[in-house]
C-alpha positions in Angstrom: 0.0 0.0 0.0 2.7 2.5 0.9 6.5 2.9 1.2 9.0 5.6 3.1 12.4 5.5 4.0 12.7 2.2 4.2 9.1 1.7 5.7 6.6 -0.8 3.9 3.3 -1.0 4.6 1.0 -3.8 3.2 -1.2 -6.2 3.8 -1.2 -8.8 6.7 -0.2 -12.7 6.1 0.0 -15.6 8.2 3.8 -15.8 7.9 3.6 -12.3 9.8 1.8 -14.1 13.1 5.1 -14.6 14.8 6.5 -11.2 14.3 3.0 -9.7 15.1 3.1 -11.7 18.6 6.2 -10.1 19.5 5.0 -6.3 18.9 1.6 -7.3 20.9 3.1 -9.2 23.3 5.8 -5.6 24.0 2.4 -3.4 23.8 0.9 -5.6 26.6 -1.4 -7.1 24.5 -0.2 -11.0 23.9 -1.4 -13.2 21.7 0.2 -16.4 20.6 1.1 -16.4 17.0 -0.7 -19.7 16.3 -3.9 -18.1 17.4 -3.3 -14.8 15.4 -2.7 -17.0 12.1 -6.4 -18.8 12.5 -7.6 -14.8 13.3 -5.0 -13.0 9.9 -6.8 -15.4 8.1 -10.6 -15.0 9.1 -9.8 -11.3 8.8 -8.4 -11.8 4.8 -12.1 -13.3 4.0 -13.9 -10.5 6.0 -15.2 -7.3 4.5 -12.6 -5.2 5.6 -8.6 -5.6 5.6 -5.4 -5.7 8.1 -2.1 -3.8 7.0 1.4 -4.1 9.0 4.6 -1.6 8.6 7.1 -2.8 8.7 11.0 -1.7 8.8 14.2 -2.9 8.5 12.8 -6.3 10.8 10.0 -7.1 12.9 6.9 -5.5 12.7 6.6 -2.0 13.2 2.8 -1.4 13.6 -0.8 -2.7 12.6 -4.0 -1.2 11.7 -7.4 -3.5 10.8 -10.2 -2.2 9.8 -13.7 -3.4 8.3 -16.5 -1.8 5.9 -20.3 -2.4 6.7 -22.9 -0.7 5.3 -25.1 1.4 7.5 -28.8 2.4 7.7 -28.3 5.8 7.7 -25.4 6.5 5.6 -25.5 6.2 1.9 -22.4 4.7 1.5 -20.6 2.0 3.6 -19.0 3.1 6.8 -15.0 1.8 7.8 -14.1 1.2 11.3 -10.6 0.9 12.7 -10.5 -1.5 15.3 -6.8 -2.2 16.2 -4.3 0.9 15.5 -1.0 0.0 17.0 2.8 1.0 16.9 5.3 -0.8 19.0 6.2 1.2 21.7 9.9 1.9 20.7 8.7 3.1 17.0 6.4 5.6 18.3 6.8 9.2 17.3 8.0 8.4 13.8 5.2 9.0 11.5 4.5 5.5 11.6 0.9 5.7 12.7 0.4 8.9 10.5 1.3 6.3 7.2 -0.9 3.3 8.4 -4.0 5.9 8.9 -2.8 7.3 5.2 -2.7 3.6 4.0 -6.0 2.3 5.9 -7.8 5.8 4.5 -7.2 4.7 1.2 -8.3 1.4 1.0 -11.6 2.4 2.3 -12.4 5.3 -0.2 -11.0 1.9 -2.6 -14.2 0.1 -0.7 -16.1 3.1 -1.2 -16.6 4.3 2.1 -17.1 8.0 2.8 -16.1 8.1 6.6 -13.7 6.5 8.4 -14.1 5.6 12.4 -11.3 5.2 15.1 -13.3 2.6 18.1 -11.4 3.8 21.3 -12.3 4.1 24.8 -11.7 7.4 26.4 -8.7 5.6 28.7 -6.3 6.0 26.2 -5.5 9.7 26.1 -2.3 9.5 24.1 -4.2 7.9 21.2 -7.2 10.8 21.8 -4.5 13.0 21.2 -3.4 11.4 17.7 -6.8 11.2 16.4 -7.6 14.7 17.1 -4.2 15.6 15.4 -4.6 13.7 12.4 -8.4 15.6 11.5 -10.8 13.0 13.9 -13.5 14.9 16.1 -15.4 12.7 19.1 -17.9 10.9 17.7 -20.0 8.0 19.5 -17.3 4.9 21.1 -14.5 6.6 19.3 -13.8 9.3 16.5 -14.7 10.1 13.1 -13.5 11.9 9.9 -14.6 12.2 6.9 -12.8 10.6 3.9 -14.1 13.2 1.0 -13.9 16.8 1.0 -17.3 17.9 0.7 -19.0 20.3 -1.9 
């Protein structure tokens, strides 16, 4: 989907569980990689799609997101539900190009806003939603993905 300096950004396969494991595992969020292979590859036949950065080694970050379509919005609606960057690749622009990366596939899936799901515990990732053009919407934040007019 996206390269910079060095940094790749594409889609999730099973051969990246073990990698994966290890950035979840330093975010405090572990998952063995045998179980994150059976969930990489329910996610590849889902609506939706999972993209890793990755730089110079192991994994660098994730982002997955889904499409839907939703009763009151003419065209389907993507959702972010896992936006991670290993802890010691914060600060780089890392999240920044998955948001880019995940933005484009769904305008690609023809979605005209793009939500963030995150609970109101996690300031620092507030923060980086509201920087990068999110307001407060309901469970999370919202942006649109077209300019309007």
């Amino acid at each position: 989907m996206g390269r910079r300096y060095g940094l790749e950004i594409r889609s999730l396969t099973a051969a990246d569980a073990p990698g994966l494991a290890e950035m979840l595992a330093a975010a405090g969020r572990p998952v063995t990689g045998t179980d994150l292979s059976g969930r990489l590859d329910r996610l590849r036949h889902s609506a939706g799609t999972a993209l890793i950065a990755l730089e110079w080694g192991p994994p660098s970050g994730i982002v997955v997101l889904h499409w839907y379509p939703a009763l009151l919005d003419a065209a389907p609606v993507a959702q972010i539900t896992t936006l991670l960057v290993a802890p010691d690749d914060r600060r780089r622009g890392i999240g920044r190009q998955l948001l880019k990366s995940a933005a484009q596939a769904a305008r690609l899936a023809g979605c005209d806003s793009l939500q963030l799901l995150a609970g109101p515990e996690r300031a620092e990732l507030a923060d980086f939603c509201r920087a990068t053009g999110f307001v407060d919407g309901p469970g999370g934040f919202v942006r649109p993905l077209r300019k309007k007019g």
